[in-house]
C-alpha positions in Angstrom: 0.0 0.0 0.0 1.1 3.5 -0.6 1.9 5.5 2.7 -1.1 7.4 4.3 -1.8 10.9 3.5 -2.2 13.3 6.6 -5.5 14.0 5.0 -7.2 11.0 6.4 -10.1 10.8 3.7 -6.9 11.4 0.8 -4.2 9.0 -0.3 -0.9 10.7 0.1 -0.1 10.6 -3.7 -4.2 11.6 -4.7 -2.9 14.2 -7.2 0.3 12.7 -8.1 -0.1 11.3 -11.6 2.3 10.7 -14.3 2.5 12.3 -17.4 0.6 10.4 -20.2 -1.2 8.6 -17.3 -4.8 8.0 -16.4 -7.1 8.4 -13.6 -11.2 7.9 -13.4 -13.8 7.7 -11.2 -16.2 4.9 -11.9 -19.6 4.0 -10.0 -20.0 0.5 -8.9 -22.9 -1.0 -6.7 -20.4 -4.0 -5.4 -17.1 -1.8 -4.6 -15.7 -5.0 -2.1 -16.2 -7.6 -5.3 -14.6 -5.5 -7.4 -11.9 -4.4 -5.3 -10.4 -8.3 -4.8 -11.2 -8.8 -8.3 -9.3 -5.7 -9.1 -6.6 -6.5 -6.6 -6.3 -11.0 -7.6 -5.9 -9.7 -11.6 -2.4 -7.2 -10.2 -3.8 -3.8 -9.7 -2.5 -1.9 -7.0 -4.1 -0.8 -3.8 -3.6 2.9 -3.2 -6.7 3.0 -0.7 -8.1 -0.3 0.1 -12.5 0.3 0.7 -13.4 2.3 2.6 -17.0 4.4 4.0 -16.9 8.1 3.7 -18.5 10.1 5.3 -20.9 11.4 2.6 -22.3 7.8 2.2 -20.0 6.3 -0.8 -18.3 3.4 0.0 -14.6 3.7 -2.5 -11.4 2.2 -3.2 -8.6 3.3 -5.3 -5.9 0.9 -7.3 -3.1 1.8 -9.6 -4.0 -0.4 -12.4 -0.5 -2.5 -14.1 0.4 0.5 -16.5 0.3 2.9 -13.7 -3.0 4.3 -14.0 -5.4 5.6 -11.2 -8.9 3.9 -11.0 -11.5 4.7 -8.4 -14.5 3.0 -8.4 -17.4 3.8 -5.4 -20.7 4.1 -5.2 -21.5 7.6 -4.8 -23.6 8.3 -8.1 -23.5 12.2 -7.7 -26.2 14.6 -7.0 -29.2 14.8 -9.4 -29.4 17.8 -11.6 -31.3 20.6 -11.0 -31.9 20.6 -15.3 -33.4 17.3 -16.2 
C-alpha cells in the first residue's frame, strides 16, 4: 500500500499522476467484489475500501500500467436541469 496521506479521507499521492497517465472515477454497486477482483488480476491498492463520510463506500488501485482507478458508489447529485 502507498503510505497514508495526513488527509485521512486522501491518499498521500491523490494528485500525483504521471504524465501520459490516467485516472477515473467509476460507480459501482459492489465496490468489495470489485476491489479483490481488481486486486487477484495485479492492480495496486492505493486505498483499500473504505466508508466516507458522505455515504460512498470507495477504493482506489493503480492499475498494471500505472493508472489511477477509483471506483465507489456515490452516483453524484441529481441535476437541477433534467
Amino acid at each position: 500500500m502507498i503510505p497514508a496521506s495526513p488527509h485521512p479521507r486522501r491518499p498521500a499521492d491523490a494528485d500525483a499522476s504521471a504524465p501520459g497517465s490516467f485516472g477515473a472515477y467509476v460507480v459501482t454497486d459492489t465496490p468489495d467484489e470489485l476491489f479483490a477482483r481488481a486486486s487477484a488480476a495485479g492492480a495496486r491498492p492505493v486505498r483499500e475500501p473504505y466508508d466516507t463520510d458522505y455515504g460512498s463506500r470507495d477504493f482506489t488501485v493503480l492499475d498494471p500500467e500505472g493508472n489511477r482507478r477509483s471506483f465507489g458508489t456515490y452516483r453524484g447529485h441529481p441535476r437541477a436541469d433534467r
